[in-house]
C-alpha positions as CSV (number, residue, x, y, z in Angstrom):
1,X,0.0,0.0,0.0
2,X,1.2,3.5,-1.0
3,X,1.7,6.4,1.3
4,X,-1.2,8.0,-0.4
5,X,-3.5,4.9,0.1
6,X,-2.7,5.1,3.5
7,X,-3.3,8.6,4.0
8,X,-6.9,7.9,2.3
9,X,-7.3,4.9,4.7
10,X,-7.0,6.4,7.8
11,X,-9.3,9.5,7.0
12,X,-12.2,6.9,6.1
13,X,-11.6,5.2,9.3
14,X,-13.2,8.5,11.5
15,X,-16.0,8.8,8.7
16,X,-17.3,5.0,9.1
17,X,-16.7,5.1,12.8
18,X,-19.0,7.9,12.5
19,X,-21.4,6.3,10.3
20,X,-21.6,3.1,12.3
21,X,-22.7,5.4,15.6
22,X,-25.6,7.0,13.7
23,X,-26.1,3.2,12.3
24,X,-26.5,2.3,15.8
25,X,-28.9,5.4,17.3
26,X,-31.2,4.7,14.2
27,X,-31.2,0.7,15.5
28,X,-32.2,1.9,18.6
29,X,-34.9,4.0,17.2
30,X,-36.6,1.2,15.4
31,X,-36.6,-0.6,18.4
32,X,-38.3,2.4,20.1
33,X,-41.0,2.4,17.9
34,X,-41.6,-1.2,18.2
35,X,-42.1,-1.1,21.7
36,X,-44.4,1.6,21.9
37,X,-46.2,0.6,18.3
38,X,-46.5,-3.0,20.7
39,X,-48.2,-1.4,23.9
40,X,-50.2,1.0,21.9
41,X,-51.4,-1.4,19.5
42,X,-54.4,-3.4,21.4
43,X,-56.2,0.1,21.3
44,X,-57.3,-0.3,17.9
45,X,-58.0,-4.1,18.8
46,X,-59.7,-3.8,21.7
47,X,-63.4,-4.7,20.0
48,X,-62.5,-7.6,17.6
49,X,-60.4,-9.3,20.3
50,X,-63.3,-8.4,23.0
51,X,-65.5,-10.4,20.5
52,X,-63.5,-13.4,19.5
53,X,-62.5,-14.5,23.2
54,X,-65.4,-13.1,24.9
55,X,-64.5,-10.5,27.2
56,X,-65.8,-6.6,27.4
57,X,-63.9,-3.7,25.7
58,X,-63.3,-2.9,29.3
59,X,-61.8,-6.2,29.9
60,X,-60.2,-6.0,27.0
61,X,-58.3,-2.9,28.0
62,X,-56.3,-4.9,30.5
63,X,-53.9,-5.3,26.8
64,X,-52.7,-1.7,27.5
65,X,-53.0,-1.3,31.1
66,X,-51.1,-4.3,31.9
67,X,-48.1,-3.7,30.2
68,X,-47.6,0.0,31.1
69,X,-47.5,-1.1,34.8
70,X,-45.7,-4.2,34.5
71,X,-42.8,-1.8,32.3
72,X,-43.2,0.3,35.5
73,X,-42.0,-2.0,37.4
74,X,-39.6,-3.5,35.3
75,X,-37.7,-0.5,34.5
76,X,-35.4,-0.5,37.9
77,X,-35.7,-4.2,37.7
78,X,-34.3,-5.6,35.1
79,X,-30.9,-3.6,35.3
80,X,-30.6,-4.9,38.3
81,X,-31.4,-8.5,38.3
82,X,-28.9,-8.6,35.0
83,X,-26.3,-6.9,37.1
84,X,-23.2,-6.1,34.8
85,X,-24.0,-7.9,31.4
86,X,-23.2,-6.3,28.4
87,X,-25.9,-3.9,27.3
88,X,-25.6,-5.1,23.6
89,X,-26.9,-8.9,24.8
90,X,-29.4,-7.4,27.2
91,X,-30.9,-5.9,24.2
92,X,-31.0,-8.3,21.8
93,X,-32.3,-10.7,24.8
94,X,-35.0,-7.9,25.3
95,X,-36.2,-8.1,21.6
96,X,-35.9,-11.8,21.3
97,X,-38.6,-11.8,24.2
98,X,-40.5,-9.3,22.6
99,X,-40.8,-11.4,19.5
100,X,-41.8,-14.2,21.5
101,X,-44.5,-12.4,23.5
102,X,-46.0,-10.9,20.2
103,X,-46.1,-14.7,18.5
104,X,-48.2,-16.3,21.9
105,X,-50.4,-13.1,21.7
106,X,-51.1,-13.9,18.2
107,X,-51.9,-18.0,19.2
108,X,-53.6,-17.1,22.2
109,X,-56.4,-19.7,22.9
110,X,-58.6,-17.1,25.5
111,X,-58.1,-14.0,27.0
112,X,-55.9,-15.2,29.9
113,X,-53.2,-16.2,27.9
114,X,-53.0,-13.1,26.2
115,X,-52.5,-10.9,29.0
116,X,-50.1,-13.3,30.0
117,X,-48.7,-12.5,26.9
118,X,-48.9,-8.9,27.8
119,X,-47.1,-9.5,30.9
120,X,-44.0,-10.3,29.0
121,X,-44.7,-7.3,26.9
122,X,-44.4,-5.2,29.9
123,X,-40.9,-6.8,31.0
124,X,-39.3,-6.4,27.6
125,X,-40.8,-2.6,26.9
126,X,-39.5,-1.6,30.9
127,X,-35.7,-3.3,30.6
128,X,-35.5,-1.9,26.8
129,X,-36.4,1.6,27.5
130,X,-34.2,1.7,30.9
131,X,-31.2,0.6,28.3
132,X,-32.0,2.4,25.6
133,X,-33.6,5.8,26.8
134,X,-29.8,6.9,28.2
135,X,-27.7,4.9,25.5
136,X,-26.8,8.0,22.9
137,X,-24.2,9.0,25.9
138,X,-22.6,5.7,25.1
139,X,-22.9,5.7,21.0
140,X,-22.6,9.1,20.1
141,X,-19.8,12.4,20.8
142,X,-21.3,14.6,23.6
143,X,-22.2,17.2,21.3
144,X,-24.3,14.7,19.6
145,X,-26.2,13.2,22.3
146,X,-29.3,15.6,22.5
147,X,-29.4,15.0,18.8
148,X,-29.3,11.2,18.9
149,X,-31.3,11.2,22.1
150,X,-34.3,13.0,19.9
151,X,-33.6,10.6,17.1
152,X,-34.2,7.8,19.5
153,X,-37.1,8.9,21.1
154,X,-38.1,10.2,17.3
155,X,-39.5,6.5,17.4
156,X,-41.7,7.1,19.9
157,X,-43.7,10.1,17.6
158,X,-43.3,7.8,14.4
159,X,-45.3,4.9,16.2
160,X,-48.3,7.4,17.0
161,X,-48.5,8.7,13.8
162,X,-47.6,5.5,11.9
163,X,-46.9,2.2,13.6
164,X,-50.5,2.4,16.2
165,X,-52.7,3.4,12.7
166,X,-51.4,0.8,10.5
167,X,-50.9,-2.0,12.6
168,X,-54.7,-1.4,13.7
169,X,-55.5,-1.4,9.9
170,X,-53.8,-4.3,9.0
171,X,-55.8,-6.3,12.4
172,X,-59.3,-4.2,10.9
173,X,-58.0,-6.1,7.1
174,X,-56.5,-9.5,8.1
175,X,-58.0,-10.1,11.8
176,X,-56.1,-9.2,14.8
177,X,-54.0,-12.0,15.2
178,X,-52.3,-11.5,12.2
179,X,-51.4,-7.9,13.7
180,X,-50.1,-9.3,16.1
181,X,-47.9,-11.5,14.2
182,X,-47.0,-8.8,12.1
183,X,-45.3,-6.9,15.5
184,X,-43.4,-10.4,15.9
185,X,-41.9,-10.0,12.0
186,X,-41.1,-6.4,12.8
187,X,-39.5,-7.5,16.6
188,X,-37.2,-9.9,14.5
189,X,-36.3,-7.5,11.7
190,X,-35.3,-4.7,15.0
191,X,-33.4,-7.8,16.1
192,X,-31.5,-8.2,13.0
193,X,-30.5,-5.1,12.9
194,X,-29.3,-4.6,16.7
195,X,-27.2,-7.7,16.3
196,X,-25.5,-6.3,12.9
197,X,-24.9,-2.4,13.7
198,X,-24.8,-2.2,17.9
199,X,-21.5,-2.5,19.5
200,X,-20.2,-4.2,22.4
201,X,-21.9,-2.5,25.7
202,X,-20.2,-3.5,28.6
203,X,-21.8,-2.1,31.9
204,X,-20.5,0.8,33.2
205,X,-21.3,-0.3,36.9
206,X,-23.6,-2.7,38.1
207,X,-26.7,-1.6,39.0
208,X,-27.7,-2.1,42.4
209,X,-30.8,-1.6,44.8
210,X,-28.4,1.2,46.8
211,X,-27.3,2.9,43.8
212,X,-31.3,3.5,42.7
213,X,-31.7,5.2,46.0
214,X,-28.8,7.2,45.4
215,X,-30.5,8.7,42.5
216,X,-33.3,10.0,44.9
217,X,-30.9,12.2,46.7
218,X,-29.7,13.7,43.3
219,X,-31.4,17.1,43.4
220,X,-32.0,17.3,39.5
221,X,-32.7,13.6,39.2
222,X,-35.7,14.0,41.8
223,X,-36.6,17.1,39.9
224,X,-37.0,15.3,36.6
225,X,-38.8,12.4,38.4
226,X,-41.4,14.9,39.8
227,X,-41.9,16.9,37.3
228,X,-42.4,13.3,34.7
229,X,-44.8,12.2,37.0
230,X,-46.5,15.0,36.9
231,X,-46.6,16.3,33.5
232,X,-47.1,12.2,32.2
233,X,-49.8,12.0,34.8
234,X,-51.7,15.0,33.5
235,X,-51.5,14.3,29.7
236,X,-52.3,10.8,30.1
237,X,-55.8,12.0,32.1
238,X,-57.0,14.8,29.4
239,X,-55.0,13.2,26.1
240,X,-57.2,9.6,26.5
241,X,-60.6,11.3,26.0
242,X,-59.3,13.9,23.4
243,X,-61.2,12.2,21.0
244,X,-65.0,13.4,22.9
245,X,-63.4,16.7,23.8
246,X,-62.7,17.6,20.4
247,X,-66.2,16.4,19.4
248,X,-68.1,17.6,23.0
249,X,-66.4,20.9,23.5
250,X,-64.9,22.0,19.8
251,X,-67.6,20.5,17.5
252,X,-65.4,18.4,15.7
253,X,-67.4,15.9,13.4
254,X,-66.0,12.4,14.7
255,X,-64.8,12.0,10.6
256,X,-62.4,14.7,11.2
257,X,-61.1,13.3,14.4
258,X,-58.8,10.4,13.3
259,X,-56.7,13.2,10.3
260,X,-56.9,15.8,13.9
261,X,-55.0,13.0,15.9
262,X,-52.5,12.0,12.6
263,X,-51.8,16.0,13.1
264,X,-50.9,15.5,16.8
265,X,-48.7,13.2,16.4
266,X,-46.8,15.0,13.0
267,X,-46.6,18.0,15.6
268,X,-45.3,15.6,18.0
269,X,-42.5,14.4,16.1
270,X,-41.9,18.1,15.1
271,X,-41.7,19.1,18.8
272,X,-39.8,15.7,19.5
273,X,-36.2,16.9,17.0
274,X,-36.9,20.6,17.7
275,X,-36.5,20.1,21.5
276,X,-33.6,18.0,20.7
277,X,-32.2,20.8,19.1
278,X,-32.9,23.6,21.4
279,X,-31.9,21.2,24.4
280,X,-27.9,20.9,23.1
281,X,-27.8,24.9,23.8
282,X,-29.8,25.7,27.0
283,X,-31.6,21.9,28.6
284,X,-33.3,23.7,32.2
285,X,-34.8,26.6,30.1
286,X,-36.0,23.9,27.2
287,X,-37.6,21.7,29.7
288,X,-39.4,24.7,31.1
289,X,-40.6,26.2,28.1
290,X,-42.4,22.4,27.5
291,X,-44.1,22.4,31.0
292,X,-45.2,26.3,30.5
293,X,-46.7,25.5,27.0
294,X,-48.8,22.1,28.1
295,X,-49.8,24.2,31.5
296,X,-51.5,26.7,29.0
297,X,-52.2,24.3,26.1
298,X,-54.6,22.2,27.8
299,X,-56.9,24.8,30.3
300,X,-57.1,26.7,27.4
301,X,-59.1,24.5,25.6
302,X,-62.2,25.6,27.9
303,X,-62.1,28.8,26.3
304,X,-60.7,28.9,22.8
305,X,-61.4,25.5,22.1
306,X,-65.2,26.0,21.5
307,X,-65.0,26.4,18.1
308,X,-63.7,24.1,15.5
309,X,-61.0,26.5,14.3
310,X,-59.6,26.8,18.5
311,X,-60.0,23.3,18.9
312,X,-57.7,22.1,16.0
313,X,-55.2,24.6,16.5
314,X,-54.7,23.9,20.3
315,X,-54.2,20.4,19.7
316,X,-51.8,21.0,17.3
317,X,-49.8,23.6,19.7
318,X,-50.5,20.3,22.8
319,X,-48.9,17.8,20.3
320,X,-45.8,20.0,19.6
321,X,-44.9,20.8,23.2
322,X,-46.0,17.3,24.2
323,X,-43.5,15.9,21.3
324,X,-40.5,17.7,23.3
325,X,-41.4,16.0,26.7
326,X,-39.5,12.6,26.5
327,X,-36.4,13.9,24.8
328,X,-36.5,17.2,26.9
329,X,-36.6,15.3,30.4
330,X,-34.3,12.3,29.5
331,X,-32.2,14.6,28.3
332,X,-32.4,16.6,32.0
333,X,-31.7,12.9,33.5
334,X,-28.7,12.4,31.6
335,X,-26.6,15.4,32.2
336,X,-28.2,15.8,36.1
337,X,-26.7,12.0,36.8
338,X,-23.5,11.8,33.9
339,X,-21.7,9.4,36.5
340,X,-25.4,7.0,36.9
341,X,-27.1,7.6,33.4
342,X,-28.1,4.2,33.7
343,X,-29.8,4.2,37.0
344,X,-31.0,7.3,36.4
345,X,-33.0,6.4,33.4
346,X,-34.4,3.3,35.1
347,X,-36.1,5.2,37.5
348,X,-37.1,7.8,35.0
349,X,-38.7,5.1,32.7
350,X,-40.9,3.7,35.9
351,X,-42.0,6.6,36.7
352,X,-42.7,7.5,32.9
353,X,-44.6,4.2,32.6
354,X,-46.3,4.3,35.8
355,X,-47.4,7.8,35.2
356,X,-48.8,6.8,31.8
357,X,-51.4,3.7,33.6
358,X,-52.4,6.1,36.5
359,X,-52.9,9.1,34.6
360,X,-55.6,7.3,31.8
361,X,-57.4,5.5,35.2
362,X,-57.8,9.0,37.0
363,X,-58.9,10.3,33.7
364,X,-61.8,8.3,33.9
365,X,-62.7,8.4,37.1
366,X,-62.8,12.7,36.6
367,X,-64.8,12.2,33.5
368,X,-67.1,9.8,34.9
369,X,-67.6,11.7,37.8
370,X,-67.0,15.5,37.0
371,X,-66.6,15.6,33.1
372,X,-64.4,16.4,30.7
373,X,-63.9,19.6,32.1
374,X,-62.2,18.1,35.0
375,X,-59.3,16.3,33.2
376,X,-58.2,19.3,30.9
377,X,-58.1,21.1,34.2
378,X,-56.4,18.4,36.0
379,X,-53.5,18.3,32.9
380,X,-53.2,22.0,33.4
381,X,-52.6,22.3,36.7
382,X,-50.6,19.0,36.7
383,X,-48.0,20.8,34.0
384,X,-48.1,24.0,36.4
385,X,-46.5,22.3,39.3
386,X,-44.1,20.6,36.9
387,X,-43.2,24.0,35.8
388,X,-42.8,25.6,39.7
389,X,-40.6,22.6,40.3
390,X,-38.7,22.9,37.0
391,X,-38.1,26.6,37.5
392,X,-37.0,26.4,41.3
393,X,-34.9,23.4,40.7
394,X,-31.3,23.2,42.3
395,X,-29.5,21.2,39.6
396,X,-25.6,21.1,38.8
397,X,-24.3,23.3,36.2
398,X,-24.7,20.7,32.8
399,X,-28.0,21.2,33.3
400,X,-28.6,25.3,33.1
């Protein structure tokens, strides 16, 4: 080899490191969008499988709720039972068990076995996301990492918009079993490509039941766990019975409801990458602006959203600050714990998870009781104490 070839060959070798990190994030990302397309998905099922194993729409519910609080759970849980394996396996283990749930789900003689099913839903979605939701520290430069961060949790928008609609289409077309195979092909596929482009993750420490609590003590990390709880909680209440609010209080004919909700989450993933961009320059003012925007986004609905016009355009402006919520507070988790990321996330995915189960229950218990008056109040004032905590938070310096 000349001098000159070896010149050339060394200046590729940055480039397709380079390349193979991106690679790597966008792996990630599919996997993202496969877990939440995969606890989203019985939504759009939940009245052909009520009919086909006999159970309510109510009963049938248990699909979604399940999972979310089994992921809960399994967030700080998994971590911690696989102590100091390499990432890399963890995940691949994950998505192999993800693949597996999806194929019993699809097989499922009665209703048992598929929230059975659901169960081991839950397990892979929490250990994934506690992995995953902190890995662009590990793949990317730390310039990058709000940028890869968004582009991970960019997975999350593209399943609302995308994954959730067509998967319920194809179980509407074919039956619902074969939508739930159809998750299994996908699982494998997000498999494939873990194994070929993710490198070698060995555990930075082990994750143990003492280092958790250590995280509670962290000023910013219990910061960002309040103020997720609160602004997950709130959305979760007002966001489930958007659809009658936009017909009840804006007018909306129920035909123009399902191109309203594509528009949420399109403004979703807008707010999802322009968060990530605003959080590499300033991440406690970002966060902030999110919390302000949903604590006047969603109230606000009682008064402008009485007309068809108010209505659309206020779900539009929810969606977009919504979109910035997971990126913006990982993010927060990341640089207020650098030396725990891990840990930190775990928690930070329970309590995201958690929040998500809780939030839709409450929801219905206002609107059952009070209206829907009650929960856009409740996601108001839910985002306004995130924001007092946000804004009085004593955090260290990386996150200013």
């Amino acid at each position: 080899m000349t001098t000159a070839e070896q010149s050339a060959a060394q200046a590729t070798q940055p480039q397709n490191a380079q390349k193979s990190r991106w690679l790597a994030v966008s792996a990630v990302a599919l996997g993202t969008f496969l877990l939440v397309t995969a606890e989203q998905l019985p939504i759009g099922l939940l009245t052909p499988v009520g009919k086909a194993l006999s159970v309510s729409e109510g009963t049938a519910g248990l699909m979604v709720t399940v999972p979310s609080i089994v992921a809960g759970f399994a967030a700080p849980v998994v971590p911690v039972v696989v102590g100091a394996l390499d990432r890399r396996v963890l995940l691949l283990g994950l998505m192999a068990l993800m693949t597996a749930s999806n194929v019993v789900s699809a097989v499922a003689p009665n209703f048992g076995v598929l929230v059975a099913s659901r169960v081991l839903v839950g397990i892979a979605i929490g250990g994934f996301w506690a992995i995953a939701s902190g890995l662009a520290v590990r793949l990317v430069p730390g310039e990058d990492v709000p940028r890869a961060t968004a582009i991970i949790f960019g997975g999350v928008g593209a399943a609302n918009v995308f994954g959730v609609p067509l998967g319920t289409l194809v179980g509407d077309l074919t039956g619902w079993r074969i939508a739930f195979a159809s998750l299994s092909a996908l699982a494998v596929l997000t498999l494939l490509a873990l194994l070929a482009v993710l490198p070698p993750l060995a555990a930075d420490q082990a994750i143990r039941p003492r280092l958790l609590l250590e995280q509670l003590r962290n000023p910013g990390v219990r910061v960002g766990i309040i103020a997720t709880a609160l602004i997950v909680f709130g959305h979760f209440s007002a966001y489930t019975f958007v659809s009658p609010a936009l017909q009840k209080l804006s007018g909306i004919d129920e035909s123009y409801v399902g191109p309203l909700l594509f528009g949420f989450g399109i403004a979703g993933m807008i707010g999802n990458f322009a968060a990530g961009s605003a959080l590499s320059r300033r991440v406690h003012r970002s966060v902030l602006i999110i919390a302000v925007a949903l604590t006047i986004a969603m109230p606000l609905f009682l008064l402008l959203g009485r007309t068809t016009i108010g209505g659309a355009v206020l779900l539009i402006v929810w969606g977009l600050a919504y979109g910035g919520v997971s990126v913006g507070l990982q993010t927060w988790m990341i640089k207020a714990a650098p030396n725990a990321v891990e840990a930190a996330s775990s928690l930070w995915v329970a309590v995201f998870n958690l929040a998500i189960g809780l939030g839709a229950l409450a929801g219905g218990v206002i609107v059952d009781s009070i209206g829907l008056r009650g929960v856009l109040l409740l996601g108001g004032a839910c985002a306004l104490l995130a924001a007092l905590s946000l804004a009085g938070a004593r955090t260290n310096e990386s996150v200013r």
